[in-house]
C-alpha positions as MATLAB code, in Angstrom:
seq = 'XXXXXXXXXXXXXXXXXXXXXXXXXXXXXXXXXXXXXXXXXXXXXXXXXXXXXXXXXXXXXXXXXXXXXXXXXXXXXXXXXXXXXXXXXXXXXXXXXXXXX';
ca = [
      22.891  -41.182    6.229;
      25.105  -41.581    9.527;
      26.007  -37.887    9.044;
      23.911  -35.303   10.827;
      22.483  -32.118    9.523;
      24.979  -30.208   12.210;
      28.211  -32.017   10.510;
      27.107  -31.769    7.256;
      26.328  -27.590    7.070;
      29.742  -27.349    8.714;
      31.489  -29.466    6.005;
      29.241  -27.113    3.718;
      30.527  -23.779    5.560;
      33.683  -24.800    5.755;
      34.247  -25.245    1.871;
      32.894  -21.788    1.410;
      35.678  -20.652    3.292;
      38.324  -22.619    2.035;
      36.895  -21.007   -1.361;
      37.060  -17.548   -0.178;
      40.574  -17.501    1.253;
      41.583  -19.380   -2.717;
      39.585  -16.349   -4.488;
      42.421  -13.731   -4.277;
      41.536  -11.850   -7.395;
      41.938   -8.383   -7.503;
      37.907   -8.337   -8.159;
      36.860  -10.177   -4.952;
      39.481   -8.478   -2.971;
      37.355   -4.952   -3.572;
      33.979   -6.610   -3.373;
      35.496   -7.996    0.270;
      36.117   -4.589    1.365;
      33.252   -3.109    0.420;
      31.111   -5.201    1.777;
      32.677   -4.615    5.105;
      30.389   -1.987    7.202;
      32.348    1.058    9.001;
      31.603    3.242   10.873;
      31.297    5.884    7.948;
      28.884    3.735    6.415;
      27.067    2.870    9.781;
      24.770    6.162    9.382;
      21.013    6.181   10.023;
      18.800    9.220    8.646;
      16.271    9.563   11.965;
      14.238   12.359   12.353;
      14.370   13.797   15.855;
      10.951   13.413   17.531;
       9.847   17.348   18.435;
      10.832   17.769   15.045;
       8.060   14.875   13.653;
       5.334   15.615   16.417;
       5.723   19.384   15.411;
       5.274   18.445   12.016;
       2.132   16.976   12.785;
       0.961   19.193   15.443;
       1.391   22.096   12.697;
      -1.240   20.570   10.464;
      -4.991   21.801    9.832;
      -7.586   20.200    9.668;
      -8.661   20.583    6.065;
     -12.341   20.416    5.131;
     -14.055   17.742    3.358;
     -14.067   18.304   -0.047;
     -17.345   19.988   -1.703;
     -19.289   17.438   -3.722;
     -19.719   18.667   -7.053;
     -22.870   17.074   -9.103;
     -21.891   15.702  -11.964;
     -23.560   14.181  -14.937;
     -23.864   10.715  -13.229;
     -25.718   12.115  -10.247;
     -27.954   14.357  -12.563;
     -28.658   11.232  -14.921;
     -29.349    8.555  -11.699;
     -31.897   11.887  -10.600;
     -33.790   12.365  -13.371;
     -34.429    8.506  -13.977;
     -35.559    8.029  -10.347;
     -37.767   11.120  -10.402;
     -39.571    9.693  -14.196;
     -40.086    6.546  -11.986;
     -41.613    8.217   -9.210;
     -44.155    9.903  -11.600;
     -45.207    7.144  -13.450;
     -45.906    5.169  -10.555;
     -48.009    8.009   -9.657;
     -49.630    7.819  -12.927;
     -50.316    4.965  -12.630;
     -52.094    4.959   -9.643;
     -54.089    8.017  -10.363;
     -54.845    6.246  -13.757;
     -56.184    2.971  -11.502;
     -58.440    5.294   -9.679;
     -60.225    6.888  -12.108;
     -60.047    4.008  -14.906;
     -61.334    1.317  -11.740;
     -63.799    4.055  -10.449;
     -62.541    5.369   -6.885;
     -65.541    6.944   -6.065;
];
């Protein structure tokens, strides 16, 4: 436990190495090199910037979309207007069966 983190990763990293420079196979050779990055490889895809904020300058606006009833809507509808008249029913039926006069 007299050995410190510090020593003991660079025993650690060390090995790796000494097991890198043993692996001479033709296999690890080509994984080696093409895991190096040039600068063939070193490409990025950007966008210039007029050519994004032109992009998205050329936009419209589209309108919201029309809603379209559909059978849910029609079905919630009729069920809240059969409540609303026989509530009223109800109530007229009160008034004339309790004598509203």
């Amino acid at each position: 436990m007299s050995e410190t983190r510090l020593e003991k990763y660079k025993k650690y990293r060390q090995s790796i190495n000494e097991f890198k420079s043993i692996n001479n196979e033709p296999e690890s050779i080509k994984e080696r090199n093409s895991s190096i990055v040039s600068d063939k490889m070193n490409t990025t895809s950007t966008l210039p910037l007029e050519e994004v904020l032109g992009k998205i300058d050329n936009q419209e606006v589209e309108a919201a979309p029309k809603r379209l009833i559909t059978k849910k809507y029609i079905t919630i509808g009729c069920i809240c207007l059969l409540g609303v008249l026989l509530i009223v029913g109800i109530i007229i039926f009160a008034v004339y069966a309790f004598g509203g006069k």
